[in-house]
C-alpha positions in Angstrom: 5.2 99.1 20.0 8.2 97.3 21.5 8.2 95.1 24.6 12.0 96.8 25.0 10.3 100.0 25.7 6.9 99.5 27.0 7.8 96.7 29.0 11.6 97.3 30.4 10.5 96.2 34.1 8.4 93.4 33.0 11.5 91.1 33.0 9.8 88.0 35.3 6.3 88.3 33.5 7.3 88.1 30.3 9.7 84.9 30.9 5.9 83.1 32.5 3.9 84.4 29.5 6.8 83.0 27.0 6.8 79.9 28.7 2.7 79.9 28.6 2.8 80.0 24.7 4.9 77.3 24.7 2.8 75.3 26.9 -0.1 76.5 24.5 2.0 75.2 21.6 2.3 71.5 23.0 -1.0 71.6 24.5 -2.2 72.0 20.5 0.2 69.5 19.3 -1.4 67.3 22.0 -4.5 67.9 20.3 -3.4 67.3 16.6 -1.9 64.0 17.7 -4.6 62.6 19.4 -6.8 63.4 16.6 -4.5 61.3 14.6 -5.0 58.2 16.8 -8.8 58.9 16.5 -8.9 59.0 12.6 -6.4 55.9 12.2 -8.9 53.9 15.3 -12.1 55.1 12.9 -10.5 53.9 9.7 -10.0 50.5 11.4 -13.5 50.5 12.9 -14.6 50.8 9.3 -12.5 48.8 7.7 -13.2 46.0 10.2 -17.3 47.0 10.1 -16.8 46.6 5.9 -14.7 43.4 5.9 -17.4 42.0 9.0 -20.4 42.5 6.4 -18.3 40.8 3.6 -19.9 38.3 1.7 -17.8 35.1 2.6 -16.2 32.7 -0.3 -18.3 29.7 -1.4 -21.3 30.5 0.7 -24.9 31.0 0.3 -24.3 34.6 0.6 -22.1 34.8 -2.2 -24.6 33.6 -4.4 -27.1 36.3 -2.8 -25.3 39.1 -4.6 -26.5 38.6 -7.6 -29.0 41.0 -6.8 -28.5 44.4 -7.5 -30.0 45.6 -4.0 -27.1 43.6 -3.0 -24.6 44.2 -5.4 -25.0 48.0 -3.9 -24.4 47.1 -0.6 -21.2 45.0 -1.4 -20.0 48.7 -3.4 -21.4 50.3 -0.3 -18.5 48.2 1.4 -15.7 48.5 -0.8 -16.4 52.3 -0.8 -16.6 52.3 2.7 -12.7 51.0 2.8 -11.5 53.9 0.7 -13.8 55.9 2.9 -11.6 54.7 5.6 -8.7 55.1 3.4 -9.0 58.8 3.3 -9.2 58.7 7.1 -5.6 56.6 7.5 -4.8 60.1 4.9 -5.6 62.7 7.1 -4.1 60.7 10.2 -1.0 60.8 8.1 -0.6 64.2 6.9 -1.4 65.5 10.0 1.3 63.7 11.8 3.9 64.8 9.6 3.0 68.3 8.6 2.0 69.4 12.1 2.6 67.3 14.9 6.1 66.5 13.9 6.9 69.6 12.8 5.8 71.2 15.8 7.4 69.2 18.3 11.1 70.0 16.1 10.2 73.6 16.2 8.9 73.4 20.0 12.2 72.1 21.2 14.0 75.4 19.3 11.8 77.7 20.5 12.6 76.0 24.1 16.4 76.8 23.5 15.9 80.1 21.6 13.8 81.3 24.6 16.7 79.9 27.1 19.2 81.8 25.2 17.0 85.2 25.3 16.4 84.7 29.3 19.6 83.7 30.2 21.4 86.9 28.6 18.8 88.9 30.4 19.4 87.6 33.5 23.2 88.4 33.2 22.3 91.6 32.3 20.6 92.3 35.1 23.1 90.6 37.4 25.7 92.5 35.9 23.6 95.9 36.7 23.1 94.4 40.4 26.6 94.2 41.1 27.1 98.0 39.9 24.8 98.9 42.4 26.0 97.0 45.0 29.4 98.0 44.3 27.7 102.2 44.0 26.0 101.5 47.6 29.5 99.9 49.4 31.5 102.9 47.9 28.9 105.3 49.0 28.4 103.5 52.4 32.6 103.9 52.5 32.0 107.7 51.5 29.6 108.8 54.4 31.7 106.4 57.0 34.8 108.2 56.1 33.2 111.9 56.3 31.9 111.2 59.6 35.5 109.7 60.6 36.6 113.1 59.5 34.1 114.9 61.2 35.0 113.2 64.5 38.5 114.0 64.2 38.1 117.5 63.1 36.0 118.3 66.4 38.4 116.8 68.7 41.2 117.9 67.5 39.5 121.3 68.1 38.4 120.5 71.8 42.1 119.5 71.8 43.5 122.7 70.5 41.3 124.7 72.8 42.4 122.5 75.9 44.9 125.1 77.5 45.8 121.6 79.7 47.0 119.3 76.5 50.4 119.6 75.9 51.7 120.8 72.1 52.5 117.2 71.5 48.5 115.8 71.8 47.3 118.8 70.2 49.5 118.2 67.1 48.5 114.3 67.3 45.1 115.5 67.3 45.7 117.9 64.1 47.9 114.7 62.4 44.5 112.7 63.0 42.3 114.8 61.4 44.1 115.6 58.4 44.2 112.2 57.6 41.1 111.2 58.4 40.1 114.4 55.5 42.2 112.9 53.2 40.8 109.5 53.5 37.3 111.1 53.2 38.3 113.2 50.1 39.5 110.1 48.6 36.1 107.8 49.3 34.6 110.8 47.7 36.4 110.8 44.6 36.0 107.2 44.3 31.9 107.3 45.1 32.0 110.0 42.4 33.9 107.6 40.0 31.9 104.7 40.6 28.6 106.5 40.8 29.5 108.0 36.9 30.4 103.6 35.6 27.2 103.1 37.3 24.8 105.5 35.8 26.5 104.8 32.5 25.6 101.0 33.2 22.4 101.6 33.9 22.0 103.9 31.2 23.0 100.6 28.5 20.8 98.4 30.5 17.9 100.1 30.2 18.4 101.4 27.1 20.4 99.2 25.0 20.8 95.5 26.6 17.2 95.0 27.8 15.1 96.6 24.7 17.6 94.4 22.7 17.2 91.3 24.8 12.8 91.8 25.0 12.6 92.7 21.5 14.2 89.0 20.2 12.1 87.7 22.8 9.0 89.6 21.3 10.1 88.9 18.0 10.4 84.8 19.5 6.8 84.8 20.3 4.9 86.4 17.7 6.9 84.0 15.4 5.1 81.3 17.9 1.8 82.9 17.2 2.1 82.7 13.0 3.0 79.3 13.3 0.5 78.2 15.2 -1.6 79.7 12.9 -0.4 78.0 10.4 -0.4 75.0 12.0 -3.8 75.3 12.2 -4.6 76.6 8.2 -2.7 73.2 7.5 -5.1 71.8 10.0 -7.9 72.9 8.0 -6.4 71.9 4.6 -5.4 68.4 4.9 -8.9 67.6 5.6 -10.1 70.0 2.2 -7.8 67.4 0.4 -9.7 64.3 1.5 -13.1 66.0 0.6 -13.2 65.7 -2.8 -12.4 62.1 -2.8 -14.8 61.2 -0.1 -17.1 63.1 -2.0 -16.5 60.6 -5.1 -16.7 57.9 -2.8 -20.5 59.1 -1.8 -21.0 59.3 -5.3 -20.7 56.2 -5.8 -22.8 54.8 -3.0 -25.6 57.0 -5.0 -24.4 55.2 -8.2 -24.8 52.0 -6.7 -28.1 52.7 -5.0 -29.1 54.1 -7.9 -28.0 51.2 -10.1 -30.7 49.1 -7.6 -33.2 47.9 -10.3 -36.5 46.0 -8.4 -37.7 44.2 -11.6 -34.2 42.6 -12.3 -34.2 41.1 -8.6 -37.4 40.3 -9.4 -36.7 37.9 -12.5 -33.7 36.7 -10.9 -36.2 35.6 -7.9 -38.1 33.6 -10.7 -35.2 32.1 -12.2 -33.8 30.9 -8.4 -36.9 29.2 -7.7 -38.7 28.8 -11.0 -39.9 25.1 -10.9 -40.9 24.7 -14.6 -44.1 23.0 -13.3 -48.0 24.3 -14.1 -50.6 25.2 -11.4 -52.6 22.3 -10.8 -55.8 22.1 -12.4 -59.1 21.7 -10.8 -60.2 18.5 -8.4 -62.9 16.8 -10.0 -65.9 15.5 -8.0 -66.2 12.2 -7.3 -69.6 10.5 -6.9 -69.5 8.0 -4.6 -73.1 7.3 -5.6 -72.2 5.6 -8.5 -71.3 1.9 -8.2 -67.9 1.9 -10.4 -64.3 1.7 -9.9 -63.7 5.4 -8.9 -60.0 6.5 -10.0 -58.4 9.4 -8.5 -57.4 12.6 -11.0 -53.6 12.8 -11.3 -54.7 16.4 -10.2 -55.6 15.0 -7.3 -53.6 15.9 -3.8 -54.2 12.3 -2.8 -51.3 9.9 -3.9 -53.6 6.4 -4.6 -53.7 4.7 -7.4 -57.0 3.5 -7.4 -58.9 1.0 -4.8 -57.0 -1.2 -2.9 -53.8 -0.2 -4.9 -50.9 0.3 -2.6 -49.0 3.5 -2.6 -45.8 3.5 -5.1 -43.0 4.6 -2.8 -40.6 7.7 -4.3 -37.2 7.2 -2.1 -39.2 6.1 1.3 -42.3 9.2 0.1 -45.3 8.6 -1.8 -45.2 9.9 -5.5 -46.8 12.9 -6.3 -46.2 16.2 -8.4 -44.0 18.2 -6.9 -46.4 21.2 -6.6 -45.4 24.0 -4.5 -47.6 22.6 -1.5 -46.2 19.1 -1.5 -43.1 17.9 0.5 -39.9 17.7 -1.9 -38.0 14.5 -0.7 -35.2 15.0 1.4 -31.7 13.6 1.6 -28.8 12.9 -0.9 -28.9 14.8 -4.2 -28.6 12.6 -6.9 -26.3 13.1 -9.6 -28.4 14.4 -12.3 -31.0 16.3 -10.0 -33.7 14.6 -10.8 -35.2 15.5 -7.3 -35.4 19.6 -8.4 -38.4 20.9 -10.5 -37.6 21.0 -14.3 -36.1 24.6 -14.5 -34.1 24.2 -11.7 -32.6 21.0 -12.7 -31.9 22.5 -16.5 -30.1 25.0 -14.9 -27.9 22.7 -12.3 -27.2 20.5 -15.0 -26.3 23.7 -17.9 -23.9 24.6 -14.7 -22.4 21.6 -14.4 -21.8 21.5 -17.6 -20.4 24.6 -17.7 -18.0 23.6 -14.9 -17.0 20.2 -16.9 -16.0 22.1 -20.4 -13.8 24.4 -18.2 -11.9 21.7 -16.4 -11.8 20.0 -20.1 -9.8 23.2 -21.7 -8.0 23.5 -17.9 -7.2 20.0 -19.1 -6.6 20.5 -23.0 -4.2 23.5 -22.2 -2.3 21.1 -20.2 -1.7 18.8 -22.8 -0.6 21.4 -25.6 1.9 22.8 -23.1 3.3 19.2 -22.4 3.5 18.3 -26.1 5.4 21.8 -26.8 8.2 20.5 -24.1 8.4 17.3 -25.2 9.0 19.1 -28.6 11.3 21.3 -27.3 13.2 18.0 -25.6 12.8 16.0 -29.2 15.1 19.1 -31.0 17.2 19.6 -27.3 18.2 16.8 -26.3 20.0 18.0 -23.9 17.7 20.1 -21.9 15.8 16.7 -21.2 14.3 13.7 -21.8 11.3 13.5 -23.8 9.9 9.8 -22.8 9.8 11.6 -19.5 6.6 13.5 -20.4 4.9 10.3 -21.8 3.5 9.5 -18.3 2.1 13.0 -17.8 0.6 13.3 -21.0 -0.9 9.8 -20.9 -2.8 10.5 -17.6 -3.7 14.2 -19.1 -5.4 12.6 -21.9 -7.2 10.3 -20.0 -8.1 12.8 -17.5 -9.6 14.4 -21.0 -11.3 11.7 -21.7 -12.9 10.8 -18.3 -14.1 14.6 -18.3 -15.6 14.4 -21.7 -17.6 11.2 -20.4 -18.7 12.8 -17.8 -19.7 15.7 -19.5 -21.5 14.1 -22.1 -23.7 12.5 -19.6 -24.7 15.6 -17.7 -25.5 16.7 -21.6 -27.4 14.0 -21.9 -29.9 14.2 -19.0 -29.9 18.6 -20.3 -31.1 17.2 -23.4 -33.5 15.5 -21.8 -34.6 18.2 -19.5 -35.1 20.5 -22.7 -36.9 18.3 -24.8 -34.0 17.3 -27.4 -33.7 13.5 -26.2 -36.4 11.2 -25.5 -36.6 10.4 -21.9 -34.6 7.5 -20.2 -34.9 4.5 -20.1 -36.5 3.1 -16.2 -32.5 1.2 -16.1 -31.0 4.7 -16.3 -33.6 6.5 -13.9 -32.6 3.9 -11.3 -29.0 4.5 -12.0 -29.2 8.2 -11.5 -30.8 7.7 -7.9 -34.5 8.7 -8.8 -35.9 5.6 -7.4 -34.5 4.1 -4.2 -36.8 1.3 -4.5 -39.7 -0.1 -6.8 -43.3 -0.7 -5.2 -43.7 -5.1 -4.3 -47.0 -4.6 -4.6 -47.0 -4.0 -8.2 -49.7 -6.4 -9.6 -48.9 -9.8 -12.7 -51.6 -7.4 -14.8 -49.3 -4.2 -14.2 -46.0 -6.3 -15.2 -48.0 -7.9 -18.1 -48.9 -3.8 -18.8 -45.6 -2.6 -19.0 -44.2 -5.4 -21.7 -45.2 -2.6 -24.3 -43.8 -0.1 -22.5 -41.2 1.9 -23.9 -38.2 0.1 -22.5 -38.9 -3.3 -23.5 -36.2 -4.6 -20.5 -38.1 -3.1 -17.7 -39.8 -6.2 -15.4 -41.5 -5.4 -12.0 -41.1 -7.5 -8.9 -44.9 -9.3 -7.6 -44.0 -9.8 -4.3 -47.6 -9.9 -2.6 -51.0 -9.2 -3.7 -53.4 -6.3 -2.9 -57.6 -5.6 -3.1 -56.3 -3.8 -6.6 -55.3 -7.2 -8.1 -56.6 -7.6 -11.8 -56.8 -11.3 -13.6 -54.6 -11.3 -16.1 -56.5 -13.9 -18.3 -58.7 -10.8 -18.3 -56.4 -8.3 -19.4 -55.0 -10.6 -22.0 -57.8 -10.7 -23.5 -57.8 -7.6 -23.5 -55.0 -6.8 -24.5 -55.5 -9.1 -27.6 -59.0 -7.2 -28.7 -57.5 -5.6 -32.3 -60.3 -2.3 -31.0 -58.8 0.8 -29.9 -59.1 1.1 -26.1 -61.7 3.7 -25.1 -60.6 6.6 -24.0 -60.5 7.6 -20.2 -59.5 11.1 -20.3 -57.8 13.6 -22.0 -54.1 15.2 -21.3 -52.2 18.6 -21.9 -48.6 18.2 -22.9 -46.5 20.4 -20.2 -43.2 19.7 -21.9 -42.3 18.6 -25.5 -41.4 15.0 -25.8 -39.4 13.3 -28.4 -40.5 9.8 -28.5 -38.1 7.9 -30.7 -37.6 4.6 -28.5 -40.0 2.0 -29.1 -43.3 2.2 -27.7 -42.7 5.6 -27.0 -45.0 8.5 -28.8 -43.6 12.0 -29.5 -45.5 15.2 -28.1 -45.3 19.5 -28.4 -45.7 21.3 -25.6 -49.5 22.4 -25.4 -50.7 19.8 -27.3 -54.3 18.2 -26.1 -54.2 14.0 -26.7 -56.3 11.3 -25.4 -55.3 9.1 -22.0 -55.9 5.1 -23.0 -54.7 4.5 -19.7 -53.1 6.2 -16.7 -50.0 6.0 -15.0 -49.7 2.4 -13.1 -46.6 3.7 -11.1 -44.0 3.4 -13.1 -43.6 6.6 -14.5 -45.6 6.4 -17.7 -49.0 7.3 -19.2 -50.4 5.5 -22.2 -52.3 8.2 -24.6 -53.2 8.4 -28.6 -53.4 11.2 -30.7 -55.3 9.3 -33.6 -56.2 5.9 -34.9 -52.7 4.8 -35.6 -50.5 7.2 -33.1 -51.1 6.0 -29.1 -47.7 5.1 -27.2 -46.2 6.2 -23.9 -45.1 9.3 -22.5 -43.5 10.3 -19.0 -46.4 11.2 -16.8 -44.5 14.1 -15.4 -44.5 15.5 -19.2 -48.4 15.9 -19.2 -51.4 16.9 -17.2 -54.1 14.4 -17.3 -57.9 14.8 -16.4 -59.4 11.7 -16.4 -63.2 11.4 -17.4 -65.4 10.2 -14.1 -67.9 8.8 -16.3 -65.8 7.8 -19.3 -65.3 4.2 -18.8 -66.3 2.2 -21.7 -68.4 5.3 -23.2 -66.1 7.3 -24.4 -64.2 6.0 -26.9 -61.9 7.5 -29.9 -63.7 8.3 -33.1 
């Protein structure tokens, strides 16, 4: 099967269907290339959709990803980005191992096929000219034979003429001969002519054009394998992504599968864990009685009692922070004491955290600065060691300011835990807990609170309300050497180490007796026997005062 053969006189066909393969050839580079452009815009589009759904530095969201349904999402992400990765891949491979290569071997096929048609076309103008040069020679052939013909018949009519003189008929004979001669000669050289040509024709057909269609066969079904090829290697540098997007799936199903709902579920408890119990139950209160009714701690009111104006928390009444009540709102202050218990432990335990870092940040500084002035005090010469003094003099006290600081935050974690006794009312005000104290604080409560635990704490009487008590009365009182009775009874929420004066320690769980409730300043006076009553921080216990207890029940 050969295009020399079978096709001879297919010359004009066969240069349209070359140049169709050719334009099949771009038409698939075409393809390849725009495929590139669509894989590189698809990375982007992911890379852009993964860095859009980024958690963002020092944000809330940051802190979200703590969870682990989270924490899969942000691997989702970064697995999306060598997801895309893979894409940029096959963009890249397919540019250089087809599109490129293609377009180099597109531009020598272009010349290769030029080559094959142009010494085809010489070839066959070469065989045109023959046979133009055959048909002139032949044309010359029969002209001259008729010429002869002619000549021959009148010299004839001439030599038959009995009225042409010798001379004409001789002329005429002259003529003729001639005109035979010439026509012998166009013959011979038709003959000769017709022979090159034949032989001419005989190569073209047989030797020049099978030659010529046979390279140009040879040309196009090379076009065909590459293609072909082209298009295995097509195929193949998107086999060699697979297995890495594959491990890339895998590890979205690790990561989904890594999602553990009781682990977000503690963390939930530890973000918003407030340390605090459930409120107990409301007691009744008769109002058929004729006594002093006093209001549970329990209780969702915020009174004190009758006629006792409300103690005022930062511009809000004071209450428990159950999870129903209004938290105050506004400036945090610097040792949290406006976040439930848990929380504030663990704001403080981070801020601790933070202030021991900057301390060795801080300590690291200082050994590296003593080494160089070290280094200077055996060198001289590579500087001068008072020059460090400076530096290290404000490290150190940077040190020092640090360890202040952080032995204050300790302090108020202590506290939190249970490890230091509470405060003292000078410290609470320093810290920002209360903005202002109450005017309407009572002579009785004042008189109240000189056995309270901090001995230097004095309230302001700056009016007088329908809660006033005498305090000739309470003085005596106060003076009675009886136990006060008993009004109610508390459950320790917290353990409490009293160790300041007037101050009485208590474990977590334990059940004592209230002597008298909180008069709104922070404090509840209870006794555990004979000889143990002192104060406590009301927020440490939950009280339930005794309706019916006044003056009845006492201690035994």
């Amino acid at each position: 099967m050969s295009w020399g053969t079978e096709l001879w006189d297919q010359f004009d066909n066969l240069e349209k269907h070359t140049q169709w393969g050719i334009d099949i050839l771009e038409k698939y580079i075409k393809f390849v290339k725009e495929r590139t452009e669509i894989e590189l815009s698809y990375a982007k589009q992911l890379r852009n959709l993964a860095k859009k759904y980024q958690p963002k530095k020092n944000s809330k969201e940051e802190e979200e990803y703590r969870y682990t349904a989270c924490k899969a999402f942000l691997s989702t992400l970064n697995e999306m980005n060598d997801y895309a990765g893979q894409h940029e891949v096959i963009s890249e491979n397919m540019t250089s191992n087809i599109t490129v290569e293609l377009a180099r071997y597109v531009q020598d096929l272009k010349q290769e096929r030029k080559s094959y048609f142009h010494d085809g076309r010489k070839a066959q103008q070469h065989i045109e000219i023959c046979w133009k040069q055959l048909e002139s020679s032949k044309r010359r052939f029969e002209r001259d034979c008729k010429e002869a013909d002619r000549a021959q018949q009148y010299f004839e009519k001439m030599d038959a003429d009995i009225n042409v003189t010798k001379a004409d008929v001789e002329k005429a004979r002259q003529q003729a001969q001639v005109r035979h001669q010439m026509a012998e000669d166009s013959k011979a050289d038709y003959s000769t002519i017709l022979q090159k040509f034949n032989h001419e024709q005989h190569e073209y057909y047989h030797t020049h054009i099978p030659n010529i269609f046979q390279k140009i066969q040879e040309m196009e079904e090379r076009r065909i394998v590459r293609i072909g090829e082209s298009m295995k290697t097509y195929a193949e540098v998107d086999r060699q992504v697979i297995p890495i997007i594959g491990k890339c799936l895998d590890e979205i199903v690790k990561a989904a599968e890594s999602i553990d709902q009781k682990n977000d579920s503690q963390l939930v408890i530890e973000a918003y864990k407030s340390g605090f119990e459930p409120p107990g139950d409301i007691e009744f209160e008769d109002y058929t009685q004729p006594m002093k009714r006093t209001v549970s701690d329990n209780s969702l009111s915020n009174s004190r009692g009758e006629g006792k104006p409300e103690l005022k928390f930062g511009g809000k009444s004071k209450g428990k922070l159950w999870p129903f009540i209004k938290k105050n709102k506004g400036a945090t202050p610097e040792d949290f004491s406006n976040l439930p218990p848990e929380q504030r432990r663990k704001k403080l335990q981070q801020k601790v955290d933070e202030l021991n870092k900057e301390i060795q940040k801080e300590m690291d500084q200082r050994d590296a600065i003593t080494k160089m002035k070290d280094v200077y005090l055996k060198n001289p010469q590579m500087g001068d060691p008072a020059s460090l003094d400076h530096k290290l003099t404000e490290v150190s006290q940077n040190i020092e300011k640090l360890r202040l600081e952080a032995q204050k935050f300790e302090a108020w974690l202590a506290e939190v835990e249970g490890r230091l006794p509470a405060r003292s009312e000078q410290a609470r005000r320093q810290s920002g807990m209360f903005d202002a104290q109450n005017p309407a604080t009572v002579n009785s409560c004042a008189q109240d609170r000189e056995s309270s635990p901090d001995g230097s704490y004095t309230e302001e009487q700056s009016q007088e309300g329908e809660g006033k008590v005498l305090a000739t009365d309470f003085d005596d009182e106060f003076d009675e050497e009886e136990p006060l009775p008993a009004i109610g009874t508390c459950k320790a929420l917290y353990t409490f180490e009293g160790q300041n004066e007037g101050t009485i320690s208590v474990v977590e769980g334990e059940t004592l007796y209230v002597i008298e409730e909180d008069k709104g300043d922070g404090w509840t006076r209870i006794r555990r026997n004979e000889d143990e009553e002192g104060y406590v921080p009301t927020s440490y216990v939950e009280v339930y005062l005794d309706k019916n207890a006044k003056g009845a029940k006492t201690y035994i």
